[in-house]
N, C-alpha and C positions, 0 to 999 in steps of 0.2 A: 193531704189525702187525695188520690186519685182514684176513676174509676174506668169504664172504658171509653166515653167520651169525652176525656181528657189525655193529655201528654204526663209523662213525669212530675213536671213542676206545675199542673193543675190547669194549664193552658187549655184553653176549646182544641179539638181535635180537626182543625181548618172547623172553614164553613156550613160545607156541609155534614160536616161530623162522621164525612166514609173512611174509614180503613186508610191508613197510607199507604199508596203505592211504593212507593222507598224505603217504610218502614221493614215491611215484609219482605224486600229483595235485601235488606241488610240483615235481618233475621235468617233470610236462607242463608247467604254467606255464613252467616255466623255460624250454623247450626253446620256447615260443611264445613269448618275452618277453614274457609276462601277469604281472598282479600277481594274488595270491588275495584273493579278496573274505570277510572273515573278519567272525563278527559274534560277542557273548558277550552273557550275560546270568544270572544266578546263577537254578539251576533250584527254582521254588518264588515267585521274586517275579513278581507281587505276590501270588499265590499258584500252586498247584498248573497248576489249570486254566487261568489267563491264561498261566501261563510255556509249556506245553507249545501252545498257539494262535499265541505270538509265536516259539517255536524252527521251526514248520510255515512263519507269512506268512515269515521271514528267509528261511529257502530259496526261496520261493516266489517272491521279489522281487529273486533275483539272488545270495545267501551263499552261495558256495560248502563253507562248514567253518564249523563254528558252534562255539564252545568253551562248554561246558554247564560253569557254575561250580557247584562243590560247596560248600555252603552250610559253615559252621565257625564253631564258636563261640567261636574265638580267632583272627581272622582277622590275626593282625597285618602279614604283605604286604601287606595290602590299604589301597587308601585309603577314607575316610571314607564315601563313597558304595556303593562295594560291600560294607563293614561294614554301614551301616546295611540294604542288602536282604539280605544275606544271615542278619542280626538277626529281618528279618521273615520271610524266608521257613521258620526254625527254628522261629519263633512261629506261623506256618501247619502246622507238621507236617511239612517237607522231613526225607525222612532219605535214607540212602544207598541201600537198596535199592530209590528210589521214583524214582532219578534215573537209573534203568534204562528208565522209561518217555520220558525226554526221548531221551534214545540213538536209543531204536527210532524217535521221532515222527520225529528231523533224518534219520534213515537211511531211514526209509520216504518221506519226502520227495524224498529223492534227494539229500540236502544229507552231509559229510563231520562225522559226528559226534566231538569230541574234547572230553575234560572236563579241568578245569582242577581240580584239588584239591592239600590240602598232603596229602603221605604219610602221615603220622600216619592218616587216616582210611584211604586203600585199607591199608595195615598193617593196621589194627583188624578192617577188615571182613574182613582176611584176604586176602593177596595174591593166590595162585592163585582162590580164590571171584571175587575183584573180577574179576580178571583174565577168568574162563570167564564172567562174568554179562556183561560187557561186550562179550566178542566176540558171546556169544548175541543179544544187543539192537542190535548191528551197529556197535558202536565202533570208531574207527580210529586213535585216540592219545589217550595220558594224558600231561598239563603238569602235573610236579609240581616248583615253582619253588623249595621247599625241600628238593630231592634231586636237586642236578646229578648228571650221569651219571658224570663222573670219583671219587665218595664212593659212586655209588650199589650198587656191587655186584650179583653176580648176581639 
């Protein structure tokens, strides 16, 4: 049973319990039969400054949502390519509270910022902190592919 402060499978609706922003840009699409223009890139390669230049041109050239990958240093969902950038981007200095600046760059662009991390890290960094630093910098969904919704608890 769901109601409006809940998801499908009865999950809290985030934190604060507002409106998804993703939800509703995938509901426009929908209602237009559009596809969403989605683009990703782990925040930090090839470094810092290149990554937050190329999260700005995506939106600039048509990305609707851009999924800011959170670097990890045991990436193992991942394939070999996104290992090895997100290897360098660790060895550049990406940390978590620095991929707050990619957030604000796809948001202030006008583009649909969403980060893609394993739980372990928003956990570490502390749920609610992650959760407030991200709406702050104008985030509109967290992909976390090792915490489906049905395990994941409030």
């Amino acid at each position: 049973m769901t109601n409006e402060a809940t998801t499908p499978s009865g999950q809290p609706l985030g934190i604060s319990h507002k409106p998804s922003k993703s939800g509703a840009m995938f509901t426009k699409f929908k209602a237009e039969n559009k596809p969403a223009f989605i683009g990703y890139l782990p925040y930090g390669f090839p470094n810092p400054d290149v990554s937050l230049d190329a999260f700005k041109t995506m939106v600039e050239h048509g990305v609707d949502a851009v999924e800011i990958g959170l670097p990890y240093s045991d990436p193992v969902m991942d394939g070999p390519v996104i290992q090895a950038a997100a290897s360098i981007a660790l060895n550049n200095g990406e940390t978590i509270k620095r991929v707050f600046e990619a957030v604000e760059t796809v948001a202030n662009a006008g583009g649909m910022p969403l980060i893609m991390s394993y739980w372990n890290l928003v956990y570490h960094y502390g749920v609610e902190r992650f959760a407030r630093d991200f709406e702050n910098a104008g985030g509109a969904g967290l992909i976390t592919p090792d915490l489906i919704p049905d395990e994941a608890g409030e």
